[in-house]
ZADO-1210 file (C-alpha; in nm, 4 decimals, padded with zeros to 6 digits):
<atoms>
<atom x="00.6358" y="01.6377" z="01.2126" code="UNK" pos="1"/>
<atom x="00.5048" y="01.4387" z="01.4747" code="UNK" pos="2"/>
<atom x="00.3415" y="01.1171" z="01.3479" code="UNK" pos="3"/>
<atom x="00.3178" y="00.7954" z="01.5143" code="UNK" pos="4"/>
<atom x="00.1225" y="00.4825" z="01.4736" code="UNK" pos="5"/>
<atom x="-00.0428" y="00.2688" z="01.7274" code="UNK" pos="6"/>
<atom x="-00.1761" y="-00.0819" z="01.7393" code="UNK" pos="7"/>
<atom x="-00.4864" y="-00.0772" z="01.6386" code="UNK" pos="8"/>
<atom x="-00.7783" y="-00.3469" z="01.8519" code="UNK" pos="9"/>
<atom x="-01.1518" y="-00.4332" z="01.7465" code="UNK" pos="10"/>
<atom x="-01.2615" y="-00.2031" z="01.9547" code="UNK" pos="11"/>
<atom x="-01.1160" y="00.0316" z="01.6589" code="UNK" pos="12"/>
<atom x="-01.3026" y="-00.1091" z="01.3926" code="UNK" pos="13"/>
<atom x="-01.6369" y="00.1152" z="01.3801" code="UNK" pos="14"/>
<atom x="-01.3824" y="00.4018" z="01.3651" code="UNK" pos="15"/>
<atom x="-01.1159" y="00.2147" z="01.1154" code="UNK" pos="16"/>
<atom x="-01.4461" y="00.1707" z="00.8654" code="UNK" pos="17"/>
<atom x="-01.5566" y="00.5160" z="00.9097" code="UNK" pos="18"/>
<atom x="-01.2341" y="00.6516" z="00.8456" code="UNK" pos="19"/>
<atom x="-01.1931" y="00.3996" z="00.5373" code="UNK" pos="20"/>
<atom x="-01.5121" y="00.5436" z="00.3466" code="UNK" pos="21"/>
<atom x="-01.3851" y="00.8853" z="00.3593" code="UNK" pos="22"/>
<atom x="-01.0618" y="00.8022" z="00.2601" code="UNK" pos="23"/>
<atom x="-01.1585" y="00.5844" z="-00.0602" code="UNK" pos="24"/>
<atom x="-01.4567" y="00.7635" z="-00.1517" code="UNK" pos="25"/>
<atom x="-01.2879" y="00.9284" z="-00.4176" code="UNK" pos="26"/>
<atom x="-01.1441" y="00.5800" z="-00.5613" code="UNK" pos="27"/>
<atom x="-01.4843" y="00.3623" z="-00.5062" code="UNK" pos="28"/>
<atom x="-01.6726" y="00.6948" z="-00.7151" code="UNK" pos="29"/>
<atom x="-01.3716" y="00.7249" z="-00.9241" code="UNK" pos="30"/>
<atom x="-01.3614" y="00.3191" z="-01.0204" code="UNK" pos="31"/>
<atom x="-01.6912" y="00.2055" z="-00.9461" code="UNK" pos="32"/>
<atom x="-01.4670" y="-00.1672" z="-00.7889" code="UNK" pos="33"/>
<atom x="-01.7860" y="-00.2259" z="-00.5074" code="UNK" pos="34"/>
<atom x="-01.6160" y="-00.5573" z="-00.5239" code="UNK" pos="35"/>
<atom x="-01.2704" y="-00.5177" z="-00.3621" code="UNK" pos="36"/>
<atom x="-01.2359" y="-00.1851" z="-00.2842" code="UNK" pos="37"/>
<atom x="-01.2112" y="-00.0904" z="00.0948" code="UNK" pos="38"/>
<atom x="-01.4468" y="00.2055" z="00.0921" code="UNK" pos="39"/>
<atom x="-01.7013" y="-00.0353" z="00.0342" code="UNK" pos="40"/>
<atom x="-01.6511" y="-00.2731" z="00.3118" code="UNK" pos="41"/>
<atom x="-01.8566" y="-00.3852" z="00.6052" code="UNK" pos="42"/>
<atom x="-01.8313" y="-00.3376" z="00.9574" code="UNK" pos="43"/>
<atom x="-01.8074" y="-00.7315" z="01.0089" code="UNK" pos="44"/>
<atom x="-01.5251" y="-00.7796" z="00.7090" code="UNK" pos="45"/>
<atom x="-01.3025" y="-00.5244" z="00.9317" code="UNK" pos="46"/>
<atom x="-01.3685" y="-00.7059" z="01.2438" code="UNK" pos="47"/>
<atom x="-01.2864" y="-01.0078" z="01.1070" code="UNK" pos="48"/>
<atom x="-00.9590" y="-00.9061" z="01.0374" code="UNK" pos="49"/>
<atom x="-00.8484" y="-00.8889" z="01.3759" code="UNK" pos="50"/>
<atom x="-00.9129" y="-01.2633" z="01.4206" code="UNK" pos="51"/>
<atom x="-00.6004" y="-01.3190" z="01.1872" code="UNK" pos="52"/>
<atom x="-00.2602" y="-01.3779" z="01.3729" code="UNK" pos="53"/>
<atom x="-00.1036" y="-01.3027" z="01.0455" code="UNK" pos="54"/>
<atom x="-00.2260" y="-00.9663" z="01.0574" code="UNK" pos="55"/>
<atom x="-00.1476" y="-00.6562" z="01.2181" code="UNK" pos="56"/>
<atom x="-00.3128" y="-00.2938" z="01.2266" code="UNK" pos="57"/>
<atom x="-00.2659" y="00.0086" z="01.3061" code="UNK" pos="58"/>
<atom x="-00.4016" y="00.3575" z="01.3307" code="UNK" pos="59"/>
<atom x="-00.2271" y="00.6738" z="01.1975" code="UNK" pos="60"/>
<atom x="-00.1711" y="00.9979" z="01.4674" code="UNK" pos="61"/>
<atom x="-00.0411" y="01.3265" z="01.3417" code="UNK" pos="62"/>
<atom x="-00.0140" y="01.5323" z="01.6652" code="UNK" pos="63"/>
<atom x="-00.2368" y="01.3038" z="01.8630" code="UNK" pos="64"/>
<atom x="-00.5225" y="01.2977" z="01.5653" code="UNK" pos="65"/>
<atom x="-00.5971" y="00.9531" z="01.4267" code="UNK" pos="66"/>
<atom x="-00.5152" y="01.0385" z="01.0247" code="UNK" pos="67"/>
<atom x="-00.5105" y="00.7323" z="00.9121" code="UNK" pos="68"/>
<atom x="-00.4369" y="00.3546" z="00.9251" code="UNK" pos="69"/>
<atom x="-00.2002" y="00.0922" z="00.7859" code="UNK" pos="70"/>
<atom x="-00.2438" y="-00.2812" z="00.7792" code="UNK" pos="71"/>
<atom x="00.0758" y="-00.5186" z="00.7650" code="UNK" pos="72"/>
<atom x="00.0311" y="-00.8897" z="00.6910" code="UNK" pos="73"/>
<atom x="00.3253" y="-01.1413" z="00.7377" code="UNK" pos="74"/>
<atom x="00.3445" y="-01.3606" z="00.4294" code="UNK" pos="75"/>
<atom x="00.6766" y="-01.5909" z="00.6220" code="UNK" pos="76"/>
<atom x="00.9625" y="-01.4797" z="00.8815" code="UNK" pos="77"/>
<atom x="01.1158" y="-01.2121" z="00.6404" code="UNK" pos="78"/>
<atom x="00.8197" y="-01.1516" z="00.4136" code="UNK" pos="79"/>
<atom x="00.5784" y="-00.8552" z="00.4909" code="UNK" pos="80"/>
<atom x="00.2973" y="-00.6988" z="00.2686" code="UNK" pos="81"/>
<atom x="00.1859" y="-00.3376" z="00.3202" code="UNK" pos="82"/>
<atom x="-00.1845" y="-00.4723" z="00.2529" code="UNK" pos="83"/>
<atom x="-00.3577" y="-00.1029" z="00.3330" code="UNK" pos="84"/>
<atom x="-00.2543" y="00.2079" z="00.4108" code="UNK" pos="85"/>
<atom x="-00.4505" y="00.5514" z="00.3694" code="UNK" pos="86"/>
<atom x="-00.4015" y="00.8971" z="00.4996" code="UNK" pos="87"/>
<atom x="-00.8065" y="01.0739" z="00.5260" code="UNK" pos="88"/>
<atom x="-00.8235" y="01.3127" z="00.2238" code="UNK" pos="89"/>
<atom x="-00.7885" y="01.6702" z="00.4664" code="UNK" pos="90"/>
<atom x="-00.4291" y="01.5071" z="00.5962" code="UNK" pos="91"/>
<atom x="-00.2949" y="01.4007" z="00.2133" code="UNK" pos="92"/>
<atom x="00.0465" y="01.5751" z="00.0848" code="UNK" pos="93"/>
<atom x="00.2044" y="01.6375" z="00.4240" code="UNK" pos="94"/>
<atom x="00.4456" y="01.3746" z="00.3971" code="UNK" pos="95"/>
<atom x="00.2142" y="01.1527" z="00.6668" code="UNK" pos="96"/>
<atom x="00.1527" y="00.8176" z="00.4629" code="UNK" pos="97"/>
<atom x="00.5848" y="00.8513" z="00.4232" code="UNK" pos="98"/>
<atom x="00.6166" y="00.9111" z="00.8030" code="UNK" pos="99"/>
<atom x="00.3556" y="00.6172" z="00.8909" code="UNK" pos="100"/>
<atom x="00.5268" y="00.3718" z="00.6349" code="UNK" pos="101"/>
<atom x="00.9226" y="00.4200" z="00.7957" code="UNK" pos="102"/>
<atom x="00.8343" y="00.3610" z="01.1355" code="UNK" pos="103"/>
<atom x="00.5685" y="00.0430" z="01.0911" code="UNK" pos="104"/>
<atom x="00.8423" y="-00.0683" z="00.8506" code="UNK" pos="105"/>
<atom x="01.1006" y="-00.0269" z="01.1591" code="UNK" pos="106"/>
<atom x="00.8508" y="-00.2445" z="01.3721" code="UNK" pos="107"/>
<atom x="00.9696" y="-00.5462" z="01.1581" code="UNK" pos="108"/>
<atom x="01.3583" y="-00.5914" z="01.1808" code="UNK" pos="109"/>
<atom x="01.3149" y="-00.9215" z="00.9990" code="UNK" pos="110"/>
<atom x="01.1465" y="-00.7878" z="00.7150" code="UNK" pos="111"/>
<atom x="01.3890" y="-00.8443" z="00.4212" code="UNK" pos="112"/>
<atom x="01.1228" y="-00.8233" z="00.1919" code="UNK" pos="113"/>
<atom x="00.7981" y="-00.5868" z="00.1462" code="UNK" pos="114"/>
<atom x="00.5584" y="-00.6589" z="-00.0781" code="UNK" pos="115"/>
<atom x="00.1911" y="-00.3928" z="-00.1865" code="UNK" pos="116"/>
<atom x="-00.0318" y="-00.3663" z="-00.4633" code="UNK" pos="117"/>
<atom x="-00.1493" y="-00.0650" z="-00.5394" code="UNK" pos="118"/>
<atom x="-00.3332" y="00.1200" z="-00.8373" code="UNK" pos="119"/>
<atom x="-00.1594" y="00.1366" z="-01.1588" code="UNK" pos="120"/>
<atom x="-00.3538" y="00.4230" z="-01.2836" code="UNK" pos="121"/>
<atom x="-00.3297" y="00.6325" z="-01.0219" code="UNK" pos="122"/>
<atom x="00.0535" y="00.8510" z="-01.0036" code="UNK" pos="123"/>
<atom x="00.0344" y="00.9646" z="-00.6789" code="UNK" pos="124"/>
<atom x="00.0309" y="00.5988" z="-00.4949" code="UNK" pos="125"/>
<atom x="00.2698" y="00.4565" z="-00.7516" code="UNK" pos="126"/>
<atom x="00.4521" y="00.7830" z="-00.6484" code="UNK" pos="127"/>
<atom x="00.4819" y="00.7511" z="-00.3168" code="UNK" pos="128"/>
<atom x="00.5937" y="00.4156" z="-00.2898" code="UNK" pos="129"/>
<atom x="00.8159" y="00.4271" z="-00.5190" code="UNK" pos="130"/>
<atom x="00.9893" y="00.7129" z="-00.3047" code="UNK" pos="131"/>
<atom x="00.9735" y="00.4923" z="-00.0185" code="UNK" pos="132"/>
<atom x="01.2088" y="00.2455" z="-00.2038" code="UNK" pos="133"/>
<atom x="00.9543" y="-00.0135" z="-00.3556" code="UNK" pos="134"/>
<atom x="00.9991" y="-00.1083" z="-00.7486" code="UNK" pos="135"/>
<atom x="00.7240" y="-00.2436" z="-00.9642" code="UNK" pos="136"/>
<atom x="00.8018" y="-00.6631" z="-00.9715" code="UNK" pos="137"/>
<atom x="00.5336" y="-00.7183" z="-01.2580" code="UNK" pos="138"/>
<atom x="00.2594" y="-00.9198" z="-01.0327" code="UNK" pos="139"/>
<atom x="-00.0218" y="-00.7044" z="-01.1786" code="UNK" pos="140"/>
<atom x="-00.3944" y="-00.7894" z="-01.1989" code="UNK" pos="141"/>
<atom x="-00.6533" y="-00.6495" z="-01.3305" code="UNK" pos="142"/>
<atom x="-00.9488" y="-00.5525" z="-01.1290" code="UNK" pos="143"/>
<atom x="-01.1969" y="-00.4434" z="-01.3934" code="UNK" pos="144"/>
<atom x="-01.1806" y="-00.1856" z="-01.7135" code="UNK" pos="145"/>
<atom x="-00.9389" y="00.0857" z="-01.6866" code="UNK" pos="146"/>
<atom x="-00.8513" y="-00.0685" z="-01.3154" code="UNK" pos="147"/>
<atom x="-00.5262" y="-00.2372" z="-01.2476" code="UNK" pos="148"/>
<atom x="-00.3317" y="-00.3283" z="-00.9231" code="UNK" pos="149"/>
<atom x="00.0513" y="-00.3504" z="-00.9667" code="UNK" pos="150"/>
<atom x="00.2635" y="-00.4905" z="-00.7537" code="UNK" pos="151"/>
<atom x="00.5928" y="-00.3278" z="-00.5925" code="UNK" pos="152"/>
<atom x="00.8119" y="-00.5130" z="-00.3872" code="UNK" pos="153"/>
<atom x="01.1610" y="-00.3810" z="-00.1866" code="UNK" pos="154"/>
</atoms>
């Protein structure tokens, strides 16, 4: 499999957005969250991010295609939270969001702890990260009715 990730720049962030909506259609249709959910960001919310030294992105290549993106933000020296991660929909169940996570992961040797939220109700995230080592730590919120974010740390 041959999957690498690549700092992502501003320049990137027309293409980052696109690539978002696609990938969290399903959820934002699924949820209805027009509040927090990253399918229904702007263009000028994804910018922004880049301004923040705290924050690094990056886009997602499966034999040179960009498949996805992931978004790291440092919390302290050994603290890092995988803030966003997707894999676009045609791409899922190839083993590419485990592939992308191990080597950003590797980027940070003085990560002793990760931190994510993801959605409780959906198995397949909860899934995956809990085969990439993470355990639920109980810092759950609740987004809106029948929508819950729990938190995993490792």
């Amino acid at each position: 499999m041959n999957v690498h990730v690549k700092k992502a720049t501003v320049e990137d962030s027309e293409k980052i957005l696109k690539m978002q909506i696609v990938a969290y259609k399903p959820l934002l249709e699924k949820y209805e969250d027009y509040d927090t959910s990253p399918g229904a960001e702007t263009l000028e919310s994804v910018q922004r991010r880049f301004s923040f030294d705290s924050i690094d992105q990056y886009l997602i290549f499966a034999n040179n295609e960009n498949i996805g993106y992931i978004r790291i933000v440092h919390h302290d020296d050994n603290t890092f939270g995988l803030s966003q991660m997707f894999i676009l929909p045609a791409f899922q169940g190839n083993g590419y969001a485990q592939a992308a996570i191990s080597q950003t992961e590797f980027f940070y040797p003085k990560a002793e702890k990760w931190i994510l939220r993801t959605i409780k109700q959906e198995p397949k995230l909860c899934h995956l990260y809990e085969k990439m080592g993470y355990k639920m730590n109980g810092h759950d919120k609740n987004i809106k009715q029948g929508m819950d974010l729990v938190g995993y740390a490792k």
